[in-house]
Every structure is written in structure tokens, then in C-alpha cells.
MIBAMI-860426 format. One record per residue (C-alpha): residue number from 1; x, y, z. Coordinates in pm, whole numbers, plus 50000, padded with zeros to 5 digits. Each point is the difference from the previous one (the first is absolute). Layout:
// residues N
num=NUM u=X v=Y w=Z
...
***
This chain:
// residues 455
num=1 u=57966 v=29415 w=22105
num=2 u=50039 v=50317 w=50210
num=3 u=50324 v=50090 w=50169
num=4 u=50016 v=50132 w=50363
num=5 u=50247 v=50131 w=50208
num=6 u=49980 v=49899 w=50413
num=7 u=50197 v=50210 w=50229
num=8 u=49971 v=49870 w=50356
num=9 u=50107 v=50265 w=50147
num=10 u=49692 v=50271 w=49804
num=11 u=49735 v=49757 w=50064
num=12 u=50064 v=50003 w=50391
num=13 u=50042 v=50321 w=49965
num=14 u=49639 v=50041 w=49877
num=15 u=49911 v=49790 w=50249
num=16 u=50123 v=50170 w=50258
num=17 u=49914 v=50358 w=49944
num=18 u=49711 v=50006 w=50221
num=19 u=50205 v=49966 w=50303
num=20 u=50285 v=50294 w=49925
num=21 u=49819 v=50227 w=50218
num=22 u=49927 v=49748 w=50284
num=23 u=50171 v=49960 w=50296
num=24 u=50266 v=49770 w=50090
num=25 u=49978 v=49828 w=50311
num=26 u=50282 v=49774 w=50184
num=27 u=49912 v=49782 w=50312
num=28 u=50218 v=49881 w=50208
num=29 u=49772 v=49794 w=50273
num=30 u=49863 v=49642 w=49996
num=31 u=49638 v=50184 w=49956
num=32 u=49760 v=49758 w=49816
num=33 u=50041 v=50029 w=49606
num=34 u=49603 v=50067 w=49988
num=35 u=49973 v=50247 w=50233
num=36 u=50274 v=50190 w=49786
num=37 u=49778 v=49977 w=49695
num=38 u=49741 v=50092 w=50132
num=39 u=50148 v=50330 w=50133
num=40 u=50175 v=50077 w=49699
num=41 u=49877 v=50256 w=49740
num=42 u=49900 v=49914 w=49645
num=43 u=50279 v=50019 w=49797
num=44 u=50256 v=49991 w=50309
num=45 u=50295 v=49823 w=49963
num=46 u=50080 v=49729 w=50303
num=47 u=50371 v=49921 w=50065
num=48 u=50016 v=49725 w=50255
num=49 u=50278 v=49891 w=50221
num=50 u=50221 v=49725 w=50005
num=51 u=49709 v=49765 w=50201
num=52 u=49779 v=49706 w=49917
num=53 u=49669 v=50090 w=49987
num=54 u=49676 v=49816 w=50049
num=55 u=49868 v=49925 w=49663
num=56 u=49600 v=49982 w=49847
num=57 u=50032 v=50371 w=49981
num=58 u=49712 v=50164 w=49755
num=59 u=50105 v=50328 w=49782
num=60 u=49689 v=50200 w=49980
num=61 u=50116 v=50339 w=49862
num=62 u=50236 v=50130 w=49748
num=63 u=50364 v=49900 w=50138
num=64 u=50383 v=49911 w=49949
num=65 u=50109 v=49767 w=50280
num=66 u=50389 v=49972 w=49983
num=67 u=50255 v=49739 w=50214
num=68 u=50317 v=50070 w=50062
num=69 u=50302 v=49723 w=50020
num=70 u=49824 v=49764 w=50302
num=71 u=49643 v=50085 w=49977
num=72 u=49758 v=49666 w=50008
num=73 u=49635 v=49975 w=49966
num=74 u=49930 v=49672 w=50185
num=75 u=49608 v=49841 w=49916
num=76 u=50063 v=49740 w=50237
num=77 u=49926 v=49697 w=49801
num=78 u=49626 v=50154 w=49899
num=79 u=49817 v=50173 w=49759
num=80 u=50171 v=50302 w=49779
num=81 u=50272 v=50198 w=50097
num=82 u=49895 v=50307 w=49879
num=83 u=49674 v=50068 w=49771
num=84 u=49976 v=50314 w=49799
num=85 u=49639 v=50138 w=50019
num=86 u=50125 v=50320 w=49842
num=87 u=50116 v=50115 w=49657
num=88 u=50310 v=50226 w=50001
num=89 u=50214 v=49780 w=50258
num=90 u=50388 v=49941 w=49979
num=91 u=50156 v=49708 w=50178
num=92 u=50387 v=50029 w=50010
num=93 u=50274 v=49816 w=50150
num=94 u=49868 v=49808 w=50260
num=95 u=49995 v=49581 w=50099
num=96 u=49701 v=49867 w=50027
num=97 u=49933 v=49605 w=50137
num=98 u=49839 v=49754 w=50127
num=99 u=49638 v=50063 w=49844
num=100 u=49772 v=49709 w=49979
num=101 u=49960 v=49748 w=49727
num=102 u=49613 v=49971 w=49911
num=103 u=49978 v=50152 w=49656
num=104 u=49592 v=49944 w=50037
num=105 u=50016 v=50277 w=50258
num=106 u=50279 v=50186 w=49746
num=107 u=50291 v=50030 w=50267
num=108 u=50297 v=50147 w=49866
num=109 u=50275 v=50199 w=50109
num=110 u=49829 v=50292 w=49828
num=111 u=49632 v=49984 w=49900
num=112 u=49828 v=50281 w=49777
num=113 u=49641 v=50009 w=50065
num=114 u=49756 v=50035 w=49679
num=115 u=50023 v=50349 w=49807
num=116 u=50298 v=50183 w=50152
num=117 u=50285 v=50111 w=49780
num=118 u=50282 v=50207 w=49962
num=119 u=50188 v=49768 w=50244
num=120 u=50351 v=49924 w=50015
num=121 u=50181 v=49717 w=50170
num=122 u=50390 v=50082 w=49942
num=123 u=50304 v=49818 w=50153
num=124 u=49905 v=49764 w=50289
num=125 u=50049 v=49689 w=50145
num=126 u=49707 v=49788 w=49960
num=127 u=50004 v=49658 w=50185
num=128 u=49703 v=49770 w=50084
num=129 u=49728 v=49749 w=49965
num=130 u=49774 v=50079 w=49771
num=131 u=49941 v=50293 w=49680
num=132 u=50334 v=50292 w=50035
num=133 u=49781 v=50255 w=49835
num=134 u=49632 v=49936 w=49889
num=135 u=49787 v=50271 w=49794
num=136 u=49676 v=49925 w=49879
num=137 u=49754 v=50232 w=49760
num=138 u=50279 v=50291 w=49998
num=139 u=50232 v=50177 w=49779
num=140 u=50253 v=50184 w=49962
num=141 u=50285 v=49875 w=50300
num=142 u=50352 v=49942 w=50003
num=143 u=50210 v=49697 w=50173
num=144 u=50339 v=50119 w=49956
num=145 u=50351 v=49885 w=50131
num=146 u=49857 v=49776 w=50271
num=147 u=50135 v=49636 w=50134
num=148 u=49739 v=49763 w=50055
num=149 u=50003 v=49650 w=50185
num=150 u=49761 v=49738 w=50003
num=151 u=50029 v=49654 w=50217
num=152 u=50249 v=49743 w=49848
num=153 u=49818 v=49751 w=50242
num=154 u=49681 v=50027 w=49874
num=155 u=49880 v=49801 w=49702
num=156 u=50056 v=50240 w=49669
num=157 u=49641 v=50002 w=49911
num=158 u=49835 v=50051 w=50401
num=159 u=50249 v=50351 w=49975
num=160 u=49842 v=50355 w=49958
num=161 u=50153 v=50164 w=49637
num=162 u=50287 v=50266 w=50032
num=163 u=49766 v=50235 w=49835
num=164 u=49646 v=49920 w=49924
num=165 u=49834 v=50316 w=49766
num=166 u=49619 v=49868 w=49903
num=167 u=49810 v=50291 w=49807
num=168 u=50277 v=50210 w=50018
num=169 u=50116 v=50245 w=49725
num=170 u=50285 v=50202 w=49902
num=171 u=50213 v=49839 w=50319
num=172 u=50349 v=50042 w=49994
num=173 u=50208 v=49688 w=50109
num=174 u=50411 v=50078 w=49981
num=175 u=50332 v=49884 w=50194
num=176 u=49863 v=49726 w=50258
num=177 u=50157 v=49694 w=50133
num=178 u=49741 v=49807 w=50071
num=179 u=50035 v=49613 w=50109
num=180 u=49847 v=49678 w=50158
num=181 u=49644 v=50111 w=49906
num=182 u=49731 v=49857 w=49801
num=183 u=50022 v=50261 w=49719
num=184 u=50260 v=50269 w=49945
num=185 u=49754 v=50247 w=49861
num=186 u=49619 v=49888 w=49914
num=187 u=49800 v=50217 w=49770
num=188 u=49630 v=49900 w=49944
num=189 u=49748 v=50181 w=49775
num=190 u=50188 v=50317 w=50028
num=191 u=50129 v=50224 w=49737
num=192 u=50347 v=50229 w=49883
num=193 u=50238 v=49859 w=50277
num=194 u=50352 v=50044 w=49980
num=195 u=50221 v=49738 w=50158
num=196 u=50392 v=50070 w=49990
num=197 u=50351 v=49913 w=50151
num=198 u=49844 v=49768 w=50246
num=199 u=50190 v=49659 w=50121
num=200 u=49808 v=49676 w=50040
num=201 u=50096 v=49708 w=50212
num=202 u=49863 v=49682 w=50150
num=203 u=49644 v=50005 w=49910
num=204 u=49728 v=49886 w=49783
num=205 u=50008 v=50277 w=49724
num=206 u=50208 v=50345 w=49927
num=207 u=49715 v=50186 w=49869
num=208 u=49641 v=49879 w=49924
num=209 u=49747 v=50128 w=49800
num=210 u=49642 v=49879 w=50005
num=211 u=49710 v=50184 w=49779
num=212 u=50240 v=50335 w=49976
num=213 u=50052 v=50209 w=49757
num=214 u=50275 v=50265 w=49825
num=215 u=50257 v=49897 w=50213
num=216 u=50363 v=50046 w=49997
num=217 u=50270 v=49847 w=50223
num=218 u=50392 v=50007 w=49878
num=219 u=50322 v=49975 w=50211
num=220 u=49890 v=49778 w=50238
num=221 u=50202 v=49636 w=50079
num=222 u=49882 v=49724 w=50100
num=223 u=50194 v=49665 w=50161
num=224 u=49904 v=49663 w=50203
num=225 u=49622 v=50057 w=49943
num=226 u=49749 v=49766 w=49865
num=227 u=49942 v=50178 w=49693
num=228 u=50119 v=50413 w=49905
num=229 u=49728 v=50175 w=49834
num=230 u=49652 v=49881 w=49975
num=231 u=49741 v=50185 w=49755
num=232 u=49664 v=49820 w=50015
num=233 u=49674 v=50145 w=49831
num=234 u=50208 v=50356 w=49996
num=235 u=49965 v=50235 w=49637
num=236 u=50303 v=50223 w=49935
num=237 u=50258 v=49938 w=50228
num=238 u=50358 v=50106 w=49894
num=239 u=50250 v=49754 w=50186
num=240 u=50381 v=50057 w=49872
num=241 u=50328 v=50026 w=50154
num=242 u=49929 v=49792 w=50321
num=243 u=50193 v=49680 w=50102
num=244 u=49880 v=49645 w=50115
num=245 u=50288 v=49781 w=50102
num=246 u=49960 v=49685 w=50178
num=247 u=49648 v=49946 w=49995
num=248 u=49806 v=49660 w=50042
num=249 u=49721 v=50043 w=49758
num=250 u=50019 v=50270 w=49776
num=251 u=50161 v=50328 w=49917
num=252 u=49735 v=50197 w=49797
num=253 u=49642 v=49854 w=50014
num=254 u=49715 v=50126 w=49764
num=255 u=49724 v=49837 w=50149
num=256 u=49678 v=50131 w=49746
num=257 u=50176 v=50339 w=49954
num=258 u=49950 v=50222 w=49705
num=259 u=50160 v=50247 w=49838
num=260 u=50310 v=50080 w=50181
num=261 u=50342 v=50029 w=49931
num=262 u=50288 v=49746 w=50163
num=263 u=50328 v=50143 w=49871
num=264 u=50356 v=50014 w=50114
num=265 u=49963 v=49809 w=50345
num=266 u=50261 v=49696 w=50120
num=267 u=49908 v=49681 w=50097
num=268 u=50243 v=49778 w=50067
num=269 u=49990 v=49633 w=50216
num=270 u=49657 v=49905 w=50003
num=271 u=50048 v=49677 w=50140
num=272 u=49691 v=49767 w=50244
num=273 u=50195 v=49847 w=50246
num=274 u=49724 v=49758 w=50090
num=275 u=49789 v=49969 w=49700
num=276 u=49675 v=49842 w=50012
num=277 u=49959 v=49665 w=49745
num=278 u=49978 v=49910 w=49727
num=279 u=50018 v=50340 w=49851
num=280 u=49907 v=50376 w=50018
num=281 u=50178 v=50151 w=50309
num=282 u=50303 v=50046 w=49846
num=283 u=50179 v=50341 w=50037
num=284 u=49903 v=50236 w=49670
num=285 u=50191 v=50317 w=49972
num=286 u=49627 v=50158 w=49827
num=287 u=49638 v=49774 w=50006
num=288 u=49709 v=50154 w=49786
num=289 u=49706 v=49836 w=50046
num=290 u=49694 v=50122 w=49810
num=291 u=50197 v=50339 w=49973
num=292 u=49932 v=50217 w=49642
num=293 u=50089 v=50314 w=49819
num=294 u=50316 v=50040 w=50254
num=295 u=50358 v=50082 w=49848
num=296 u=50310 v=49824 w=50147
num=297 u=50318 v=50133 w=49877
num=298 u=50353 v=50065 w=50106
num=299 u=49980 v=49778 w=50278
num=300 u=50293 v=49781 w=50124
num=301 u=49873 v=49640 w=50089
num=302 u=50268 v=49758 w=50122
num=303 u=50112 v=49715 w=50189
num=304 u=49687 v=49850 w=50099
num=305 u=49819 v=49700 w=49974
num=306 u=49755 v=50148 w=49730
num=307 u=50036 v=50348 w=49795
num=308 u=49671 v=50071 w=49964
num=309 u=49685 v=49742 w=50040
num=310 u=49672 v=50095 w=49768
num=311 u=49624 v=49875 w=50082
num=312 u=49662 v=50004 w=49967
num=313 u=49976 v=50265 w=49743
num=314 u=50335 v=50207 w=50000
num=315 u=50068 v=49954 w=49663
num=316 u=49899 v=50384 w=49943
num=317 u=50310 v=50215 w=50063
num=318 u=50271 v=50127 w=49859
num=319 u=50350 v=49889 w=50135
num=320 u=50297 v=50116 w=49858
num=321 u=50384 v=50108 w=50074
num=322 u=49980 v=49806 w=50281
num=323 u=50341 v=49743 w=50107
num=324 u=49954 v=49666 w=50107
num=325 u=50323 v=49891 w=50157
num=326 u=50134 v=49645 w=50151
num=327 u=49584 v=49888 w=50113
num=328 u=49962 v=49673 w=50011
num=329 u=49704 v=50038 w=49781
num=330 u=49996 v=50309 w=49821
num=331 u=49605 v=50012 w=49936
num=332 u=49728 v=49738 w=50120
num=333 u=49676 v=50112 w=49811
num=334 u=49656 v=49780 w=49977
num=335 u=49796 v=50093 w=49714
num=336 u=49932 v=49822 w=49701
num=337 u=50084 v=50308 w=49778
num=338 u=50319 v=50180 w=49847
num=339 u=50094 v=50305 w=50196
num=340 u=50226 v=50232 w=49854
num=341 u=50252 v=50169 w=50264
num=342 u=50148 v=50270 w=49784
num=343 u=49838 v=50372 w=49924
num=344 u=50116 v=50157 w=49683
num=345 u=50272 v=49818 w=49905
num=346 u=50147 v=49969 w=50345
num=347 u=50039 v=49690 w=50184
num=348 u=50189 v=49884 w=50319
num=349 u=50300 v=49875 w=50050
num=350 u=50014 v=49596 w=50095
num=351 u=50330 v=49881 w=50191
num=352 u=50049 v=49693 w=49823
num=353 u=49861 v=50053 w=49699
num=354 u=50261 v=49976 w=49717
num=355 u=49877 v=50153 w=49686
num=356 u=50129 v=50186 w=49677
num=357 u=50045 v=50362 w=49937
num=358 u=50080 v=50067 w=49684
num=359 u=49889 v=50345 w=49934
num=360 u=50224 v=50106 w=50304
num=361 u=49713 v=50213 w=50163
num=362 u=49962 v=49820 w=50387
num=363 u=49727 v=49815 w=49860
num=364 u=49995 v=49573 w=49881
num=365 u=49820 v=49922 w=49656
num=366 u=49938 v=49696 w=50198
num=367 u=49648 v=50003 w=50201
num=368 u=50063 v=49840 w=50357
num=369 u=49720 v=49765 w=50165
num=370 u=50072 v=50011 w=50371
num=371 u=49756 v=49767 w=50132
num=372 u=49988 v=49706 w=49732
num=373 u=49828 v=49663 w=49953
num=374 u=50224 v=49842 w=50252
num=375 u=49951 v=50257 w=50271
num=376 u=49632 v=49925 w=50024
num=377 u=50072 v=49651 w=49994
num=378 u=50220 v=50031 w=50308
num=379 u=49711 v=50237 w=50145
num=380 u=49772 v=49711 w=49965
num=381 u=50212 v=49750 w=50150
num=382 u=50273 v=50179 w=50237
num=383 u=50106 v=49656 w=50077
num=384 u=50230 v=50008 w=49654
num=385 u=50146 v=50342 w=50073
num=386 u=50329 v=49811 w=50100
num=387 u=50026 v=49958 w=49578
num=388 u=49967 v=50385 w=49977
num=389 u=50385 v=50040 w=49877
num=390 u=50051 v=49614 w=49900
num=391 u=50180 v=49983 w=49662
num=392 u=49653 v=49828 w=49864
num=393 u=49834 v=50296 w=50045
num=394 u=50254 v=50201 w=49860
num=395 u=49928 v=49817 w=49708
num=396 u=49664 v=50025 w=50003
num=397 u=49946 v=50373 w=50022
num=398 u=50247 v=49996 w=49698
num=399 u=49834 v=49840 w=49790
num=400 u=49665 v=50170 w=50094
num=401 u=50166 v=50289 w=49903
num=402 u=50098 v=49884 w=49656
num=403 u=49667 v=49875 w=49910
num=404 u=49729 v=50124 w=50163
num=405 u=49850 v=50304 w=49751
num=406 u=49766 v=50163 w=50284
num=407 u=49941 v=49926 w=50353
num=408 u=49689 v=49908 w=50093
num=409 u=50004 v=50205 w=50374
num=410 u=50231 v=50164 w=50190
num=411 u=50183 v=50348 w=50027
num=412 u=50200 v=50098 w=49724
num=413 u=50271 v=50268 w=49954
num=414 u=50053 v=50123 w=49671
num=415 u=50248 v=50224 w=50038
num=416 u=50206 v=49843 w=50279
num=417 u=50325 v=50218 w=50112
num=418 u=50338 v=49881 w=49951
num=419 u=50119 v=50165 w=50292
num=420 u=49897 v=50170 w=50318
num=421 u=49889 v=50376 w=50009
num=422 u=50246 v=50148 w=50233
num=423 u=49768 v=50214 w=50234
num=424 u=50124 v=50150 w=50311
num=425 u=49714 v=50110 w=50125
num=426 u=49798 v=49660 w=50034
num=427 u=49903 v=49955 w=50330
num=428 u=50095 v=50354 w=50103
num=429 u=49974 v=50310 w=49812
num=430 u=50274 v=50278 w=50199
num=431 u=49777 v=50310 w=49815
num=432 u=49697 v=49843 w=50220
num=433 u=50156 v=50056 w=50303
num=434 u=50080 v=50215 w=50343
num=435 u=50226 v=50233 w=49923
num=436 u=50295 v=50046 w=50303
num=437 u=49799 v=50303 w=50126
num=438 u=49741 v=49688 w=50135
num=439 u=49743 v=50226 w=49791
num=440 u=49817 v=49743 w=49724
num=441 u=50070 v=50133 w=49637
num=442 u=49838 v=49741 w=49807
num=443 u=49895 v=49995 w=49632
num=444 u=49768 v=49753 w=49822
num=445 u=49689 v=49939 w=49802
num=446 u=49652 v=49884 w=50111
num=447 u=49658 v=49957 w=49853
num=448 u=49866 v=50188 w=50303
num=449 u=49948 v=50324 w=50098
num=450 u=50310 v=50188 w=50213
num=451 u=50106 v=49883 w=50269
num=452 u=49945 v=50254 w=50336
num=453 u=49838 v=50026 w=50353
num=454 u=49854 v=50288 w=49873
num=455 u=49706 v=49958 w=49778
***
């Protein structure tokens, strides 16, 4: 894995160099926002006054268009606030509303057409119907530092995403609060994004992967959302240090994902409020369905209705170091084979489990089967999960214990930890983050190439 650096504050830089020589021009009339793009000069920069302005505005040329404290761009209920048709085009500080809701037709607060690049979209207020930002066949953008608000009155899935990125590469995704959308951030069939420090509320999913690849997204928190982080037919991704808290569904889903890395991230009260019967909707801190070749490691699972749920052909990763703490069922796997959730002599540590160390290294001479005969008995018939901590039961897994040789199926840990691995940084690494300055200093490793707006 190759390690990058990101500075913020260099990449806009870059990004902005074109326009040092330009000329800055301040308005300070109710003049249509069109007819002061159109007059501008590639490369100008346009300060606008403290007005709302009459949105479906097109960029055509190379431009920065900054807001100050009360500028609005108004699109009236219709179409796209603003559409870039250029590459090289900064939008700054403004509020933009009230564009329309009919994703066939693309509306979002701000659309990029096909092909430009070199755009950046940096701290404004984004509020509306349909798509905040929408990029399509493009690469190379920022979304940085911006605050954007779907419809809390629409149904979840009829919403436009925060950010929607399809065939986009090397986009840069850092510090928005983003809410009350469909999606916080979807990424389809794109390649080398970097999504960072970004907070995700009241909405289907955080982030969302579909058919992407080399990925890497760390720092980001996610709370009262269906499910935090889903990576579906994606290769390479690199998801650590990020939070889910509160979710419905799940925390982490690897949805026919390969070869990535899920390490040091926090999931904590995956609980399904209204759960559909007899079984399978329950809250999982991590699912992996038909998911292979992926490593899971140093994560913190707790407090939910299931640690992590395994399907249809998961059985192929490694999971280690990982704690499982206080879930009402640490692991829920259907398979008819033995897994083995420990990598070199490293296992995870079980709350519950009471084992024997007598070597004194962290590490029980006592294999642990999380989900046992009895488990899939009460997955087959919920109906007796009342029995789950009856004193017969007790006795039963006891004596299955003493006498059964070899399971037959099921995950097994066999080098369960005595105790948890006291990590500060799960959930939130401080080396990964802003520095005071507000300039991004952040350090990590990825499979892809580095991370830049400049090729």
C-alpha cells in the first residue's frame, strides 16, 4: 500500500493558479446572475453581494464565483441551480436552494456537465429537492467544507444523494455535514476517491460504493442512518477510522467486495427498531454477503443486535483483532463450514467469553465458538429465543463444550483475547486530521495512486 500526503490547502492552490492573474470583480446591483457570467472574463473572479439571485445559471468559461455572508442562488423550485459547463470553475461560499427534485432530468443544487474538471465546490450551504452536487464522466473535483440539506419530508429513498460522483476519479470528498438525503456521498464505477472528516445524519447510507475501485475514506462519522458504510461490487477500498453509531441496519456492509481493508472503525448500537419477521432485519454492526479476499481487523463492534452476520459465500476473509463487546449475538454466520476468525495467531476478543490463559501472553489456550449449535437453532426458530440465557441452555452449551471434539460449522476463534486491545484511535485517528490552522495534514496508506487535483 502506498502512502500519500493531502494538503487542502496545495491542492486548491493548484487549482486555482489559473485565475492569479485575473481580475476580481465585486457587484453590488440586483443585475441577473447570467448576465454577470456572461460578461465576465475567463478566469475572472465574481464576488457577489449580499442578494438572492435567480438561480438555473450555466458557467460556460473558466471561473471562481464567490458569496459573501447573505448571498442566495434561488432555482425557484426547477431544474439546477447552477450547471458547470466549464472545467477550471470555483464555487465558494454561497447558499444555494430550492432546485427541483427530478433526478431523471439530474437537478441538483450544483450539476457538472460530462467531461469538465478541475472544479471545486468549497464551503456552502446546499439546501433542496433533489441531487446537492451531481458529476458524471469527470475527474479530478473537490467538495470541501460544505453543509448540505435534503427534505426530511420526503420519503428517504424519492430524495436526491448529498453527493452523487458516477465515473468520477481522483475526487476529493472532506469536512461536510450533510443530512436528510438519500445518500451522504454515492460513488459509482469511479476510481482513487478520497472521502474524509465528513458527518452523516438522517439518511439511507454514509458513504456508498457501487462497482468502484482503490478507494479510501477515513475520519468520517456516521449516526441515525439506515446503515454507515456500504461497499458493494467495489475492489480495494481502504475504510478505517470512521464511526457508525445508531444505525438501523448495519454499520459496515461488504456487499460482493474484494480485496479491501476494514480496520480500526467504531460501530457501536446497531439496533432495527422495527424489524421485519421472522428473521434477517436485525441491526448487524458488519454484514458480508458473498464478500472474499477482504481483511477486517482492529475494528470495534459493540452493542448491537448482531456483531457481524456472514452469507452466501463470505467465508473467505481474514478477521482478526477485532472486539466484540455486550452484542446480543456476537456473530450470526450461515454456512455449513468452519471458518477460522484469527490471522497468525491473533484472534479477537469476545465479551463474555471466559477462558484460560495460562501462558500469560493476552491470548486463551481455549478456542472460542461464537455462534454454536444452539444459536442456529434459535436462528431457525426465533420463536425460542426467549430460552437464549435460560439456565437449560446454560447447561447445554456446557456440556457441548466438554464433549464435542470438532464442530461441524460455524466461526471459530482460536486464539480468542482475554482482554480488550486498548486503542485510542478506533473510530478516530487525531494524526488523520485538520490541524488548527483549518489546513488538512493527513497521513495514511492506500492501494491507489496519490491523491491530488492535479494529475
Amino acid at each position: 500500500m502506498k502512502k500519500f500526503v493531502l494538503h487542502s490547502w496545495l491542492m486548491m492552490g493548484v487549482a486555482l493558479t489559473p485565475f492569479a492573474f485575473a481580475e476580481q470583480i465585486y457587484t453590488h446591483d440586483g443585475t441577473q446572475l447570467q448576465y454577470l457570467i456572461d460578461q465576465a472574463k475567463p478566469r475572472d473572479t465574481l464576488v457577489l453581494d449580499n442578494l438572492v439571485y435567480q438561480g438555473n445559471v450555466v458557467i460556460n468559461k473558466p471561473l471562481t464565483l464567490i458569496g459573501q455572508t447573505d448571498t442566495v442562488i434561488d432555482a425557484q423550485g426547477i431544474g439546477s441551480a447552477i450547471t458547470v459547463a466549464s472545467s477550471h470553475v470555483n464555487i465558494k461560499q454561497l447558499s444555494i436552494v430550492n432546485w427541483g427534485a427530478d433526478q431523471y432530468e439530474l437537478n441538483a443544487g450544483v450539476l457538472l456537465n460530462d467531461g469538465v474538471t478541475q472544479v471545486s465546490i468549497l464551503d456552502n450551504n446546499l439546501t433542496g429537492n433533489g441531487f446537492g452536487v451531481r458529476a458524471d464522466n469527470s475527474h479530478h473535483i473537490e467538495i470541501s467544507q460544505n453543509r448540505i440539506q435534503g427534505n426530511p419530508q420526503m420519503f428517504v429513498l424519492d430524495r436526491g444523494d448529498g453527493i452523487y460522483l458516477k465515473r468520477v476519479d481522483h475526487a476529493v470528498i472532506n469536512g461536510n455535514v450533510i443530512k436528510d438525503v438519500r445518500d451522504g456521498v454515492y460513488l459509482e464505477s469511479g476510481k482513487h476517491s478520497l472521502v474524509t472528516n465528513n458527518q452523516f445524519s438522517k439518511q439511507q447510507y454514509g458513504i456508498h460504493y457501487m462497482y468502484t475501485e482503490d478507494d479510501e475514506a477515513f475520519n468520517n462519522a456516521a449516526t441515525k442512518v439506515d446503515g454507515g458504510y456500504a461497499l458493494m461490487n467495489a475492489k480495494r477500498i481502504n475504510l478505517h477510522h470512521n464511526q457508525v453509531i445508531g444505525a438501523a441496519t448495519f454499520g459496515v456492509l461488504l456487499n460482493m467486495t474484494n480485496d479491501s481493508d476494514v480496520h480500526a472503525n467504531q460501530v457501536n448500537n446497531i439496533v432495527n427498531a422495527t424489524p421485519k419477521m421472522p428473521t434477517g432485519d436485525e441491526g448487524k454492526s458488519m454484514f458480508i454477503y458473498g464478500a472474499r479476499d477482504n481483511r477486517v481487523y482492529d475494528n470495534e463492534f459493540a452493542n448491537s443486535e448482531i456483531g457481524i452476520y456472514m452469507a452466501m459465500g463470505g467465508e473467505g476473509n481474514q478477521i482478526y483483532r477485532n472486539q466484540f463487546i455486550n452484542n446480543q449475538a456476537q456473530v450470526k454466520y450461515v454456512g455449513d463450514t468452519i471458518v477460522e476468525w484469527s490471522h497468525k495467531e491473533q484472534g479477537n476478543y469476545w465479551s463474555g467469553f471466559i477462558g484460560w490463559d495460562q501462558s500469560g501472553d493476552g491470548i486463551s489456550e481455549q478456542a472460542y465458538q461464537p455462534s454454536d449449535h444452539l444459536d442456529r437453532l434459535y436462528w431457525l426458530y426465533p420463536e425460542a429465543h426467549f430460552l437464549l440465557k435460560s439456565p437449560v441452555a446454560s447447561l447445554l452449551r456446557w456440556t457441548q463444550q466438554q464433549f464435542q471434539i470438532m464442530p461441524e460449522a460455524g466461526v471459530m476463534d482460536s486464539y480468542p483475547m482475554m482482554s480488550p486491545i486498548a486503542n485510542s484511535n478506533i473510530g478516530y485517528a487525531a494524526e488523520l486530521a485538520d490541524d488548527p490552522s483549518g489546513h488538512s495534514n493527513m497521513v495514511s496508506t492506500t492501494q491507489s495512486s496519490e491523491h491530488s487535483l492535479s494529475k
